[in-house]
C-alpha positions in Angstrom: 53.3 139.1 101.0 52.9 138.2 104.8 51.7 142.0 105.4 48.7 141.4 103.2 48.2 138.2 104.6 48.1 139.0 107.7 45.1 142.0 106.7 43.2 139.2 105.3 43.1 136.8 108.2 42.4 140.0 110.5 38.9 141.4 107.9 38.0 137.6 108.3 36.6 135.1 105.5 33.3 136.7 105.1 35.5 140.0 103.6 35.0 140.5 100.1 38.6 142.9 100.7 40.1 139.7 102.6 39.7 138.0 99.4 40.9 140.5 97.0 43.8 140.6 99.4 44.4 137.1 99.4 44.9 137.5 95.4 47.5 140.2 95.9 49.4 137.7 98.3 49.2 135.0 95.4 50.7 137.7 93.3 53.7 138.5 95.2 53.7 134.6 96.5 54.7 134.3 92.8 57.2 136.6 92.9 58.9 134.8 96.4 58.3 130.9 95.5 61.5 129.3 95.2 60.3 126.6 92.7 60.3 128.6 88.9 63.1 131.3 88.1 61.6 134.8 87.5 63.0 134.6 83.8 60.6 131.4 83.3 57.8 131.3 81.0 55.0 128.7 82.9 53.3 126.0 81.0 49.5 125.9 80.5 49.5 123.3 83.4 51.0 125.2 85.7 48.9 128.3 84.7 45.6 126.3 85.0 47.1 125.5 89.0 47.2 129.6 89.5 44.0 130.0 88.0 42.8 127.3 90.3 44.1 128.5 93.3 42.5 132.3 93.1 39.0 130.8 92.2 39.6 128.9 95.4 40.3 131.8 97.0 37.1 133.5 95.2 34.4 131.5 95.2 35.7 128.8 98.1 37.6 131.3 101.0 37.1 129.6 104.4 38.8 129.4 107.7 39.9 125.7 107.3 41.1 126.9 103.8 43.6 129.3 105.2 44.4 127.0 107.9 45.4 124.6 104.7 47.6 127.7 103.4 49.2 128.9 106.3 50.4 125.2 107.0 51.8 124.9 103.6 53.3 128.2 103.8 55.0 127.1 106.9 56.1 124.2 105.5 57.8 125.8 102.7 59.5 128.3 105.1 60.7 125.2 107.2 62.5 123.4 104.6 64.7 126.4 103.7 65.3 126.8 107.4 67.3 123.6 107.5 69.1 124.4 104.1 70.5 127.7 104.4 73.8 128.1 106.3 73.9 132.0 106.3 73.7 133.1 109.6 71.0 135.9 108.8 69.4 134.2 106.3 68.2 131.4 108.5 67.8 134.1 111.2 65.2 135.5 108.6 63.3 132.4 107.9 63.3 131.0 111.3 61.1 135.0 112.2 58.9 133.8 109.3 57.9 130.3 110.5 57.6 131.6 113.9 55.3 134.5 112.4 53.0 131.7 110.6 52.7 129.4 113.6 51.7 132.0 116.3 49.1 133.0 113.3 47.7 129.7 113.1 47.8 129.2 116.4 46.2 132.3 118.0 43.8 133.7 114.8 43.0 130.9 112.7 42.8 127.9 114.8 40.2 129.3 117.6 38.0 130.1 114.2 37.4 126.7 113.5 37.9 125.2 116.8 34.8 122.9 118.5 34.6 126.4 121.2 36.1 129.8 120.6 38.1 130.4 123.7 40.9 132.8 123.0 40.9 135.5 125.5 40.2 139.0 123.6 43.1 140.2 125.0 45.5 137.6 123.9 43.8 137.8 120.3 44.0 142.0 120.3 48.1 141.0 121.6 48.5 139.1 117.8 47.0 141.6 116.0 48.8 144.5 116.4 52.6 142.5 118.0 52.8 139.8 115.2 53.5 142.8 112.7 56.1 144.0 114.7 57.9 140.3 113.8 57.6 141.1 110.2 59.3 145.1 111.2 62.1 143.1 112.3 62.2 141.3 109.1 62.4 144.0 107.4 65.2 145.4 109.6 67.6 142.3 109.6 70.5 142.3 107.1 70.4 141.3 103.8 72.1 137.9 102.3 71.4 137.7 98.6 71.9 134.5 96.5 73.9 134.6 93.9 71.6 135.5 90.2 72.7 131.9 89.5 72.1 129.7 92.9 69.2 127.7 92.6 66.7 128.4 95.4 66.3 124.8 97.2 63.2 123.8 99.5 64.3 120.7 101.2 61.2 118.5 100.7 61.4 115.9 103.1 61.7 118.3 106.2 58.9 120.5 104.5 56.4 117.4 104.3 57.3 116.5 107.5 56.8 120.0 109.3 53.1 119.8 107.7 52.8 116.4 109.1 53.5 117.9 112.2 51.2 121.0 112.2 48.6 119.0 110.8 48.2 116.5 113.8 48.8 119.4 116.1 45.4 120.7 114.8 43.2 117.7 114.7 44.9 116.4 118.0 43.9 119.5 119.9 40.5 119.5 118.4 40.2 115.4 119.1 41.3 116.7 123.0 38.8 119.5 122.9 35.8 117.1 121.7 36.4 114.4 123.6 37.9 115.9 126.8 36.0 118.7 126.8 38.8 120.7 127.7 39.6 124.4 127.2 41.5 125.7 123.8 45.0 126.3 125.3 45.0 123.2 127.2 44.3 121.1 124.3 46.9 122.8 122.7 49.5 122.3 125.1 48.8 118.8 125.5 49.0 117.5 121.9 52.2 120.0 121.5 53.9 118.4 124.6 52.8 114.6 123.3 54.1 115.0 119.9 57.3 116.4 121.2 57.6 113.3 123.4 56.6 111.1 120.6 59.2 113.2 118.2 62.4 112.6 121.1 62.0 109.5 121.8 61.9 108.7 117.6 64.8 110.5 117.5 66.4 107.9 120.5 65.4 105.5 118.5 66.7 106.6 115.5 70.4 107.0 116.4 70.7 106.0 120.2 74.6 107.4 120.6 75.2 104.4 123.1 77.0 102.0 121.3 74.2 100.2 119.3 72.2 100.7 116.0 69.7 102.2 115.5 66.4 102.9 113.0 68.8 104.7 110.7 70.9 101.6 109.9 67.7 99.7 108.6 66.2 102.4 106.7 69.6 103.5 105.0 70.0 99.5 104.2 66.7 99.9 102.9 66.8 102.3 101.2 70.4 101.8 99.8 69.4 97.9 98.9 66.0 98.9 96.8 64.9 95.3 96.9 68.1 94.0 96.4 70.8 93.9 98.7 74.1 95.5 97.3 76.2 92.3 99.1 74.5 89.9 96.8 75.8 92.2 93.7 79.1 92.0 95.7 79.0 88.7 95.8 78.1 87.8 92.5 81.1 90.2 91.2 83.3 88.4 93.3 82.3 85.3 91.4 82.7 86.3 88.3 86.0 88.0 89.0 87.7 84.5 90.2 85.7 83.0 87.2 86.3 84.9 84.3 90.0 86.4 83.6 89.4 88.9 80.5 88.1 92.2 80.9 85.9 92.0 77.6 84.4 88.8 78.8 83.9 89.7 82.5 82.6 93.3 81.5 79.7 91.8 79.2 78.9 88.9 81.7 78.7 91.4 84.2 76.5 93.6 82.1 74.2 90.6 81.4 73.8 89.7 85.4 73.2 93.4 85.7 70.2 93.1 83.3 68.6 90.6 84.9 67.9 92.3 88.1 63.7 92.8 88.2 63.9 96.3 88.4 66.1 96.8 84.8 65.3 96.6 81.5 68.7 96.7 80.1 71.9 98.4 79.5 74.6 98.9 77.3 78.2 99.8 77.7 81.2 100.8 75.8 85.1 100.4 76.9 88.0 99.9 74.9 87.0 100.4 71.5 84.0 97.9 72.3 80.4 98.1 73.1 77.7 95.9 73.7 73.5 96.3 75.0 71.6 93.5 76.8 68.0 93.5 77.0 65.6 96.7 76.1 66.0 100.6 76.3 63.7 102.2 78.3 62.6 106.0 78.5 64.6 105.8 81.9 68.0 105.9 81.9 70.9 106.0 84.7 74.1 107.0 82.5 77.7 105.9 84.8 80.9 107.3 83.2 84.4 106.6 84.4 87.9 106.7 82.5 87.6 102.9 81.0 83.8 102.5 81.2 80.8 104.0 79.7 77.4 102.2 81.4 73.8 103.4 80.4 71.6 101.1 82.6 67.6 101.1 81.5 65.0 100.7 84.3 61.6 99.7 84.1 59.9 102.4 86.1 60.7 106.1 86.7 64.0 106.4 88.7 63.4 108.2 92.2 66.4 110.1 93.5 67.2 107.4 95.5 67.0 104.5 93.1 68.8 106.7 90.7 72.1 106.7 93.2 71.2 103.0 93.5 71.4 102.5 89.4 74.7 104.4 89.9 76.2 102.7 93.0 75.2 99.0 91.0 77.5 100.6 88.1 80.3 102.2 89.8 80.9 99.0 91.4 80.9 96.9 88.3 83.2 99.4 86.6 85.6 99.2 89.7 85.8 95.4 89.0 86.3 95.7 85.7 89.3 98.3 86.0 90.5 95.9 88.7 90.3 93.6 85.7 92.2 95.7 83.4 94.8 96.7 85.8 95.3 92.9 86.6 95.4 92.1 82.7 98.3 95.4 82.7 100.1 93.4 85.5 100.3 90.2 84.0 101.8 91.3 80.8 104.4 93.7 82.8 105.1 90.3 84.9 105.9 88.5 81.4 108.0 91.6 80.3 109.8 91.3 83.6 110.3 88.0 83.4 111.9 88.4 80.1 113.8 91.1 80.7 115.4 89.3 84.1 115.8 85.6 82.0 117.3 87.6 79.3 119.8 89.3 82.0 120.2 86.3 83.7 121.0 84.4 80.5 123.8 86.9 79.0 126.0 86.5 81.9 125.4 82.3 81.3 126.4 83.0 77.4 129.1 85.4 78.6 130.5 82.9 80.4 130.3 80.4 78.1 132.3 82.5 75.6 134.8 83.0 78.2 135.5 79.4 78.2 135.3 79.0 74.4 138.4 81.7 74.4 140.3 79.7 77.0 139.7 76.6 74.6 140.8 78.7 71.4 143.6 80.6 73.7 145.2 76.7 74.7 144.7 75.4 70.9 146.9 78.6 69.4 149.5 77.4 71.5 149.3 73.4 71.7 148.1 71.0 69.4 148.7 67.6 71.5 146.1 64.7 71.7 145.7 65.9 75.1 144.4 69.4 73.8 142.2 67.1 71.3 140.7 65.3 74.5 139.8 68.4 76.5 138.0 69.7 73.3 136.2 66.5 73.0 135.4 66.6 76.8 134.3 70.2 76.8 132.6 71.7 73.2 129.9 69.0 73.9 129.3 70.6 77.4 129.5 73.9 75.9 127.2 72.9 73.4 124.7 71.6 75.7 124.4 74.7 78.2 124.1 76.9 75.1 121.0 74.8 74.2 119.4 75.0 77.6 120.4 79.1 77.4 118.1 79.1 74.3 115.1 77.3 75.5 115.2 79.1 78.1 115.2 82.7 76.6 112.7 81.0 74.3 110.0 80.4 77.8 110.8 82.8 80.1 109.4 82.2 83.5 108.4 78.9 82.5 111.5 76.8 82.9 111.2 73.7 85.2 114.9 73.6 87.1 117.0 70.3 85.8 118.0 68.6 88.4 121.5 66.8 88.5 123.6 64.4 90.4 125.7 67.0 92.9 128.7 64.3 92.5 128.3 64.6 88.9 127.8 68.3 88.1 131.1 68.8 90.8 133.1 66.5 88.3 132.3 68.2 85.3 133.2 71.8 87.1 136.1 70.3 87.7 137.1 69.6 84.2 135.6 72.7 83.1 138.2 74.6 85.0 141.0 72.5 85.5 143.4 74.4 83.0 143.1 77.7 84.5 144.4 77.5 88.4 141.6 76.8 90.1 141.9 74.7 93.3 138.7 72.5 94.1 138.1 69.9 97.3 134.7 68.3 98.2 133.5 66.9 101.3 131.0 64.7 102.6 129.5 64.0 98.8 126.3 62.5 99.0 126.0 60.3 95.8 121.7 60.8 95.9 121.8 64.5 96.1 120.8 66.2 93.8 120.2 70.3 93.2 118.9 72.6 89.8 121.6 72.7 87.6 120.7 75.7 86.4 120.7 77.4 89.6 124.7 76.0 90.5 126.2 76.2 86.6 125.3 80.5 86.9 126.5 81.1 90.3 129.8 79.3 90.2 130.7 80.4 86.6 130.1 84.2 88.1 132.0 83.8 90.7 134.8 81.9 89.4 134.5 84.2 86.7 134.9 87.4 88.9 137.6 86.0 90.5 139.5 84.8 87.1 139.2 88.3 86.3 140.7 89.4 89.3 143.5 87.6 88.6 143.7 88.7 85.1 143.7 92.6 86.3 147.2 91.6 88.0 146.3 90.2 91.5 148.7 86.8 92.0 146.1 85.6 94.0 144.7 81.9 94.3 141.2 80.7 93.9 139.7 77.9 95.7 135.8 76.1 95.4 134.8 74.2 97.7 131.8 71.8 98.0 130.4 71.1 101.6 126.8 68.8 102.6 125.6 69.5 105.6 122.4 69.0 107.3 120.7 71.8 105.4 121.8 70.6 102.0 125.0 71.7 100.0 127.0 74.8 100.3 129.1 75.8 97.5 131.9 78.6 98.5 134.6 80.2 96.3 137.2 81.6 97.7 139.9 84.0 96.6 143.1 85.6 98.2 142.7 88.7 96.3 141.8 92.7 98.0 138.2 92.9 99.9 135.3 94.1 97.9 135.2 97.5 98.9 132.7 98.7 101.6 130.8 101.0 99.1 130.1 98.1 96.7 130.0 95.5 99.6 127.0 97.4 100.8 124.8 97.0 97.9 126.0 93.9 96.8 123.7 90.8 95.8 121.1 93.3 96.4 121.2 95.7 93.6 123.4 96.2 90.9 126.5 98.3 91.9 129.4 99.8 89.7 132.6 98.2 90.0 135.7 98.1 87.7 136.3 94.1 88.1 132.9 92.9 86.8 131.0 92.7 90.2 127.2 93.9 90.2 124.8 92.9 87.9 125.9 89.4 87.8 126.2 88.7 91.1 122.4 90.5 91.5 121.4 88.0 89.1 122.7 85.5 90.7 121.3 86.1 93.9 117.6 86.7 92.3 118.1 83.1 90.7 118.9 81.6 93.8 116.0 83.5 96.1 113.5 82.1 93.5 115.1 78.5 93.5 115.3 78.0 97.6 118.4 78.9 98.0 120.7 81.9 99.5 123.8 83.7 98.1 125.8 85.7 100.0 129.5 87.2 100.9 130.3 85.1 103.5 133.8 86.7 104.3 135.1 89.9 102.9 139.1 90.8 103.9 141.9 91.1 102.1 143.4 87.9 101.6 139.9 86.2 102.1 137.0 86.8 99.9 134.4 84.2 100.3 131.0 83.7 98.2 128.5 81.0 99.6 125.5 79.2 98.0 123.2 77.2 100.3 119.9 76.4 100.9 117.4 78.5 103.1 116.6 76.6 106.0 112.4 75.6 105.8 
């Protein structure tokens, strides 16, 4: 292709065989051009542009006309310069621009120039050393593409490259004309000024020193297509804080979506559910994710770059709305939490409670005195009570409000709840204004008067003492026992996580200490020797 070319720009324009040779480029142009696949059957449009182009060459052959075609043959070489990384490859195409510019330069151009003044010499030089550029062609090593790669012309550095030649021409004939200088000079001069104008646009376009530069505006231009992406951000931030349902956020967000200038409409589908806003259009953007189907419908014919826009505008709605879903997920695994740790929380308050009833039923089975009738009356009322508030509470989980009682009164009534079984209790310091959540103080001291109970029951003779203490950080309720140390092992994990143990101690006592964090207060083992186990409850300092 180039061979013959380069035959037909030496016989001149005036050659009827320059112009038969010019078809037989266009032939085997056909075969090269990297814009239909060989297997491709053209259209009657693009037929009628082949037919166009060899009457051109026919009827219409001049010098300025293959100035035209060796410029857009150069330009086509240059994009696929910038594309291919194959070392040889590029090798090869870089030969061929190089081959096309000293052709335009040294042939074509003096043709057509205001004065002829190529030296013969340097004109005899190109004809017979260009074709040694195309010998080396031939000799470099081959790269096939795959049968299946497209073939890719990178259009912006093509158009560009044309630009370039193009006022390399007319600026060197604009110096010739009005300088009246020599060929070469001119030459030189608009190459050199267009190279200066070229690096300092490049400075300017990304400066390396720290500041912004012509890129920034031009990608946020180009990203922001008339609208600026921080507003969309923006207005999806709104609706996020404003609406709380997928469904409803998704379609709202759809609907803001539709009433950009540039769309039409759109339609979406998610969860079993769909819904369109506004009109179809014969231009479509189609986004897909894992909860989200979005077809979004614009008004005029999507560019490559407003297409990623379309896209990027849906992609971040779907992000919201899985941000949506996700937060819907999290709330109902919050309620299942909160059911599941009321409901553990509550069978230790219920256990204990039955532990009590059997002391009751243990004491009536062997006494039936009128004191044993005033203990019942004191405590199956009590025992009814805390049963109740068990129930509402398993009935709202996470949504109890903590009771709040007298601490001189709930003291007294632990007193009496526990006064037949060996416990030892001693107060100091009551405030009779202070109160604390009854809740909070009924589950913690029935597990660990519990525990120890059961300690006792396992066949330690040891002796249990609760004690009530005010202080300036509020109330501290400890329960000692003089029973063996928790051992180290479950000592460590303690209050923390639930732990196996054989007297009861774990997931209690992890309760327990849950109940308190969320209440204000702190439970911990406050001594741990034998002789001296010590549990505290008190308030965390503010």
């Amino acid at each position: 292709m180039l061979a013959l070319l380069h035959v037909a720009v030496l016989r001149g324009t005036a050659d009827n065989w320059a112009r038969a040779l010019l078809l037989a480029h266009l032939g085997l142009l056909l075969l090269w051009q990297p814009f239909l696949r060989g297997e491709q059957r053209i259209s009657l449009t693009q037929g009628a542009f082949i037919a166009l182009g060899a009457v051109a060459v026919m009827l219409w052959l001049s010098w300025w006309l293959l100035a035209f075609w060796v410029v857009v043959l150069a330009g086509l070489v240059g994009g696929k310069v910038f594309l291919h990384q194959a070392r040889w490859q590029r090798r090869s195409y870089l030969l061929v621009l190089i081959y096309l510019l000293a052709l335009l330069a040294i042939i074509i151009l003096p043709e057509i120039a205001p004065r002829r003044e190529v030296a013969p010499e340097i004109r005899t030089l190109a004809e017979y050393g260009l074709p040694l550029l195309l010998v080396a062609l031939a000799l470099m090593p081959a790269e096939p593409d795959a049968p299946e790669a497209p073939q890719v012309i990178d259009f912006f550095y093509s158009i560009f490259l044309m630009l370039v030649l193009g006022m390399v021409i007319l600026g060197s004939f604009t110096f010739m004309t009005l300088g009246r200088i020599a060929y070469l000079e001119a030459l030189t001069n608009t190459v050199f000024l267009i190279a200066g104008s070229i690096f300092v646009l490049g400075l300017a376009w990304n400066p390396r020193t720290g500041y912004a530069g012509l890129n920034v505006f031009f990608s946020r231009y180009l990203f922001s297509i008339g609208l600026p992406v921080e507003k969309w951000l923006f207005f999806l931030a709104e609706l996020s804080q404003l609406e709380a349902r997928p469904e409803r956020f998704l379609a709202e967000g759809v609907a803001g979506l539709a009433r950009l200038p540039w769309i039409a409409g759109a339609a979406w589908e998610a969860a079993g559910q769909h819904g369109e806003t506004g009109e179809r259009s014969d231009h479509a953007v189609l986004y897909e994710s894992r909860d989200l189907e979005l077809t979004i419908f614009s008004r005029y014919r999507t560019s490559p770059a407003l297409q990623w826009h379309m896209h990027l505008l849906g992609q971040l709605l779907g992000e919201f709305y899985a941000a949506k879903l996700r937060e819907q997920k999290l709330r109902e695994a919050s309620y299942l939490q909160a059911v599941h740790e009321t409901g553990a929380r509550l069978t230790h308050d219920v256990k204990n409670l039955l532990q009590s009833l059997n002391v009751l039923c243990s004491v009536a089975a062997q006494d039936d005195t009128p004191g044993l009738q005033a203990l019942m009356r004191r405590q199956l009322p009590a025992i009814t009570q805390r049963l109740q508030a068990t129930l509402e509470k398993l009935q709202r989980p996470g949504d109890e409000e903590p009771q709040q009682v007298a601490l001189r009164e709930w003291w007294e009534a632990l007193g009496r709840q526990y006064q037949a079984q060996g416990v030892e209790f001693s107060a100091a310091g009551l405030d009779p204004e202070l109160r604390v959540p009854k809740a909070l103080f009924d589950s913690v001291a029935d597990n660990l008067l519990q525990n120890a109970l059961a300690k006792r029951a396992a066949g330690q003779a040891i002796g249990i003492r609760a004690t009530i203490l005010c202080g300036k950080d509020g109330p501290e309720l400890r329960v000692r026992d003089s029973g063996k140390a928790v051992p180290a092992e479950v000592a460590g994990g303690l209050l923390r996580a639930p732990v196996r143990s054989g007297e009861g101690l774990g997931i209690g006592l992890y309760q327990a200490a849950r109940h308190a964090e969320t209440s204000g207060y702190a439970l911990r083992l406050a001594e741990n020797r034998d002789g001296a186990v010590c549990f505290a409850l008190s308030r965390v300092p503010a």
